[in-house]
C-alpha positions in Angstrom: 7.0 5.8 1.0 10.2 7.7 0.8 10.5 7.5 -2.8 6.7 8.8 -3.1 7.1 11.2 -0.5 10.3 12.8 -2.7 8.1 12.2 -5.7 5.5 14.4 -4.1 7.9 17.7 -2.3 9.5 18.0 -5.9 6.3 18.1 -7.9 5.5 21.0 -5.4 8.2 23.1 -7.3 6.5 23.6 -10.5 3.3 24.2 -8.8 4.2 27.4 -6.7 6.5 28.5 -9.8 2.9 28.5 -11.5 1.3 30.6 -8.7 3.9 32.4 -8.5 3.3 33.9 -11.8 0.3 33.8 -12.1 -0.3 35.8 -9.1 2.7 38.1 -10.1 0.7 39.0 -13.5 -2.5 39.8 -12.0 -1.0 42.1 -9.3 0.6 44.0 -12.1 -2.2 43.5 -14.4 -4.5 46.0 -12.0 -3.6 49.4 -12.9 -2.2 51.4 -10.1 0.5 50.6 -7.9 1.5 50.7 -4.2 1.2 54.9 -3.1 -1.6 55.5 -5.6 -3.6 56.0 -2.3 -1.6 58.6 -1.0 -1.6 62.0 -1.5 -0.4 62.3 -5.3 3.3 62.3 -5.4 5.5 64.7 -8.3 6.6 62.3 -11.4 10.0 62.7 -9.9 9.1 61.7 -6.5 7.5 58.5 -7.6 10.0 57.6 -10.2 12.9 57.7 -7.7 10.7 55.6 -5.0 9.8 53.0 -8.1 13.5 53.1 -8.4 14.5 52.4 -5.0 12.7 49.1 -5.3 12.8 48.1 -8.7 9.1 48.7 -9.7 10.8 50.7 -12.7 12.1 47.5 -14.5 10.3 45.5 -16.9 7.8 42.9 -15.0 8.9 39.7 -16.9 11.0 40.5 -19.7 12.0 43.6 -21.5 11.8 42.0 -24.9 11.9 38.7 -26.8 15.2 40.0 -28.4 16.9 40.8 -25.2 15.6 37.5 -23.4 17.0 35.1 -26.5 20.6 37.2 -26.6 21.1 37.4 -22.7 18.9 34.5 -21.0 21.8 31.9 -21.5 24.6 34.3 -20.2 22.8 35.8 -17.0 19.1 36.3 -15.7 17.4 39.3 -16.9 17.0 42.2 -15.0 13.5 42.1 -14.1 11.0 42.4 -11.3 10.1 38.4 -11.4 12.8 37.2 -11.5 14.9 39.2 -8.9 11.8 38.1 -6.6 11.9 34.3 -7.4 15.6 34.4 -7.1 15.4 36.4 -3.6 12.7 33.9 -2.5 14.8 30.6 -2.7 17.1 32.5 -0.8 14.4 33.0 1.8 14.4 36.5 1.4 10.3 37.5 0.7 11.1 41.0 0.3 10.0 44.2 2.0 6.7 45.8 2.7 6.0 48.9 0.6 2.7 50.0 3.0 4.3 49.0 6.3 7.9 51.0 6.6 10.1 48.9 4.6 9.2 45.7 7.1 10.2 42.5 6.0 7.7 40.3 4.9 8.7 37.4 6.6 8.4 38.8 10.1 4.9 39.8 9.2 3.7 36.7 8.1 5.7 35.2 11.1 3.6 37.6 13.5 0.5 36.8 12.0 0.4 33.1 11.8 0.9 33.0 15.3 -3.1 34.4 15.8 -4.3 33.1 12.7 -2.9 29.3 13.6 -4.1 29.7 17.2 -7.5 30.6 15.6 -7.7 27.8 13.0 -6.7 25.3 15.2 -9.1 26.0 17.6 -11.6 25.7 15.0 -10.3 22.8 13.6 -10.8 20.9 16.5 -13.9 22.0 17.1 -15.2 21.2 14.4 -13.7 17.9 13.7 -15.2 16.8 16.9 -18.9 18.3 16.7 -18.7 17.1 13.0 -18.0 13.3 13.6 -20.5 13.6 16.8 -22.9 14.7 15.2 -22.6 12.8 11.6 -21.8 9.1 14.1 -25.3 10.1 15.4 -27.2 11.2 12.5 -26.1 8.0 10.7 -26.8 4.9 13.7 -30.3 7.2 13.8 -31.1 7.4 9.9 -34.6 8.9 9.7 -35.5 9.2 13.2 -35.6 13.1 14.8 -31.9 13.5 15.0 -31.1 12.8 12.2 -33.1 15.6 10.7 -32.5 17.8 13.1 -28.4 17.2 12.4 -29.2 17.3 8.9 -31.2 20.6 9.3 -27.8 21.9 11.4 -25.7 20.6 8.5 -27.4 22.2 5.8 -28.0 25.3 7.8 -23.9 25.6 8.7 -23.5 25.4 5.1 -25.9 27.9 3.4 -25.0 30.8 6.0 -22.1 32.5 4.8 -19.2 33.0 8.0 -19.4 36.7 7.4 -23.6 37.0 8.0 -23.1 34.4 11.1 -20.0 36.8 12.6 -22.1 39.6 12.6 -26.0 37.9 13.6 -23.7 36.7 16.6 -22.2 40.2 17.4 -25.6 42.0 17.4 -26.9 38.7 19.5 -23.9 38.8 21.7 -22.3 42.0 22.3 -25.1 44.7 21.0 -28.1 42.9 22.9 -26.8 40.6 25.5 -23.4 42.7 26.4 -21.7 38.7 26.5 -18.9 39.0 24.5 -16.3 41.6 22.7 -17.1 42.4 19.5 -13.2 42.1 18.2 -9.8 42.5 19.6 -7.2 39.9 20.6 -5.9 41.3 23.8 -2.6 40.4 25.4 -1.7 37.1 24.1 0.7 34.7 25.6 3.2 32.6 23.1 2.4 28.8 24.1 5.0 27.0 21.4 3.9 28.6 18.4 0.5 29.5 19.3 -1.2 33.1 20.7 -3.6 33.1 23.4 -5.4 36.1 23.9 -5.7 36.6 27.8 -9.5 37.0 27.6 -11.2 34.1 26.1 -14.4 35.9 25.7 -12.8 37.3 22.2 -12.3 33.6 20.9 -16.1 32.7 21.2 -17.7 34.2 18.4 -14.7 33.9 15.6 -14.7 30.3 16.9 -18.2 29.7 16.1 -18.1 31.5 13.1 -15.3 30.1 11.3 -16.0 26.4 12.3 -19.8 26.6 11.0 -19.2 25.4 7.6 -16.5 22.8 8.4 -18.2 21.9 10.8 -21.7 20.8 8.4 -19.4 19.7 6.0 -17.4 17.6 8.0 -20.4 15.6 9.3 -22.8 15.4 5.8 -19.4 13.6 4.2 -19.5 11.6 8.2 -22.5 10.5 8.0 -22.6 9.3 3.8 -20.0 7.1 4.8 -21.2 5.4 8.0 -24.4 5.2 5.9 -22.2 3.4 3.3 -20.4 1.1 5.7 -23.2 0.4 7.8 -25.0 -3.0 6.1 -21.9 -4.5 5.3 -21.6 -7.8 5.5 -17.5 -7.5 7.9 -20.3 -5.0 10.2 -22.8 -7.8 10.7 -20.6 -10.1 11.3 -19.1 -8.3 14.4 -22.7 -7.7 15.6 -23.2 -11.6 15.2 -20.1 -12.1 17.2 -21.6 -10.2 19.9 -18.7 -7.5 20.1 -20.3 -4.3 21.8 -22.0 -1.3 19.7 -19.4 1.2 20.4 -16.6 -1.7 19.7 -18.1 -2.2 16.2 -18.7 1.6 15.3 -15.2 2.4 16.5 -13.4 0.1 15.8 -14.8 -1.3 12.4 -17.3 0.7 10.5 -15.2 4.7 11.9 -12.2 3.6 10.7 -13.1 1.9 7.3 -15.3 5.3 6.5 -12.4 7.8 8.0 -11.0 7.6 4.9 -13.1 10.2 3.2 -13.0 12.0 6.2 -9.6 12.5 5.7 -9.8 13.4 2.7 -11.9 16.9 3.3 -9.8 17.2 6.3 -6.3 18.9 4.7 -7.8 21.4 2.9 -10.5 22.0 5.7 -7.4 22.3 8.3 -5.0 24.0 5.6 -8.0 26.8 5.2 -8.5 27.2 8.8 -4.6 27.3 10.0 -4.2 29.9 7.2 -6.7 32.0 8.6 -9.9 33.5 6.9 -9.9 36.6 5.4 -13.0 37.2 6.3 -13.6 36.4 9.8 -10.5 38.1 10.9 -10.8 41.6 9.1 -14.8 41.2 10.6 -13.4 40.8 14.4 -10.2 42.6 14.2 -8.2 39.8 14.8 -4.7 40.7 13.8 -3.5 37.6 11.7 -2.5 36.8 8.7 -5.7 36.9 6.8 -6.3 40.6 7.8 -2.9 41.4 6.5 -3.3 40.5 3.5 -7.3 42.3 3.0 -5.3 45.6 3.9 -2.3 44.6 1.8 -4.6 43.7 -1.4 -6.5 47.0 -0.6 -3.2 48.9 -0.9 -1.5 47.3 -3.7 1.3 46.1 -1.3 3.0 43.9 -3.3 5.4 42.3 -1.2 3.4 40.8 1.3 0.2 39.8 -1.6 3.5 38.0 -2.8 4.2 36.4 0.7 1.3 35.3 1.5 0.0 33.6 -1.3 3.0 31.6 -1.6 2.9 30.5 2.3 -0.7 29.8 1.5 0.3 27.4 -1.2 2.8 25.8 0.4 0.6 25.2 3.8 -1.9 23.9 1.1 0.4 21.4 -0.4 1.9 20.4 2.7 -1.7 19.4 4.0 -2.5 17.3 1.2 0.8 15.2 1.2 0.4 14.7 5.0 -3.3 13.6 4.2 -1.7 11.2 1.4 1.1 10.0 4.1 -1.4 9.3 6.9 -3.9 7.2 4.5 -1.4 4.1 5.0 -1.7 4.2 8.8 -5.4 4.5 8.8 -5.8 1.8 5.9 -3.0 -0.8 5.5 -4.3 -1.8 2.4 -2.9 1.4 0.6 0.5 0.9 -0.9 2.6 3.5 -2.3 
């Protein structure tokens, strides 16, 4: 397990280097740069500001020549690779848009919300998932299951941006229920941020955890179905162990697997934050950050975050790998 494990955290490296730059190239690819939304700045102005933060070196390499004669010596002096050497020092950089900030405190600031909001929705839809796909499959072809199928397949062909906003004109422009956005006051509990009025959780909960939440219980459901007429089930029915003993106990756990499979991406997508949903309701997390930071060219944090995201990614999936064993002892790594 440890070996694997190992195995696993140092096949991460390559990966991000890869993201890394290939999300490096495409930032630079775009023409235009971070203050090409300002008011137009003099040739001097902008050359001494690209100065001050190195966006007047060469992006990769100044030349082939220059990278065969000097590579072996020292690094070259260029705008990847002073940011991948800064990085595994921990140092993300600063943000161009945001007063020189450092990028770490912003992604620090924002997880806070955006992993409050994604484990919220996590949860929820973990739970309404598995209710609803135990249900739909102990009631194959009867009115619930359709109906749950029907909810299924209507959580998954709504995008989260149309449901945020058929909920606010519901909720807050008809009914008056509910704020529309906000996240006011929040109290730090651990690492999470409460807002002090729940009312502004409601709708970004519902929202985000729609299409988990069908997905979650379609890929529920196919395996119960799968599980259910074999031959270990009947025989616990024939032994005369309860209902609730056998679905538990035998046919949940034997079908969790694929379960847990959709589950680290699903909870690596939500913890992250959606882009989306929080730029829709003003939530002030991490996926909002990096809508305004895209918008603006803001290097630094586009950087930032698309590296955490990766990582959070990666991290999900070898936990997910790691907690197969416990839920099936058969799996040997």
């Amino acid at each position: 397990m440890i070996v694997y494990a190992t195995r696993r955290l140092l096949g991460m490296i390559p990966v991000l280097f890869f993201i890394a730059v290939v999300t490096f190239a495409l930032m630079h690819a775009v023409p235009g740069g971070p203050w090409d939304r300002d008011k137009r700045l003099p040739p001097q102005a902008l050359a001494n500001v690209e100065a001050k933060y190195g966006l007047d070196k060469p992006v990769f390499a100044p030349s082939w020549r220059v990278w065969e004669q000097e590579f072996w010596r020292e690094l070259p002096d260029t705008q990847f690779v002073n940011y991948i050497t800064d990085a595994i020092r921990g140092d993300l950089g600063v943000s161009y848009r945001q007063l020189n900030r450092p990028v770490a405190d912003i992604l620090l600031e924002g997880i806070r919300i955006s992993a409050t909001l994604g484990l919220m929705a996590l949860v929820l839809s973990t739970v309404v998932g598995m209710a609803f796909g135990i249900l739909s499959a102990l009631r194959q072809n009867s009115w619930l299951d359709y109906a749950c199928v029907a909810f299924a397949t209507l959580g998954a062909s709504v995008p989260n941006f149309v449901l945020g906003l058929l909920l606010m004109v519901l909720f807050t422009v008809h009914l008056h229920w509910l704020p529309s956005s906000g996240w006011a006051n929040p109290t730090t509990f651990f690492f999470l941020s409460i807002p002090s009025n729940w009312k502004q959780l409601v709708m970004p909960l519902i929202a985000l955890s729609a299409f988990p939440t069908a997905y979650i219980m379609r890929v529920v459901r196919a395996s119960l179905l799968e599980v259910l007429h074999q031959d270990y089930v009947r025989t616990a029915r024939a032994k005369g162990l309860a209902e609730h003993v056998v679905v538990m106990r035998h046919m949940l756990r034997n079908a969790f697997i694929p379960v847990l499979t959709v589950l680290g991406p699903v909870a690596a997508f939500l913890v992250t934050g959606s882009f989306i949903i929080e730029y829709l309701f003003a939530i002030p997390g991490i996926g909002r950050q990096l809508v305004y930071s895209i918008s603006a060219r803001d290097y630094g944090v586009i950087m930032g975050a698309t590296l955490f995201y990766a990582v959070v990614i990666a991290a999900a999936n070898l936990i997910v790998d790691l907690i197969y064993v416990i839920v099936d002892p058969r799996i040997r790594y």
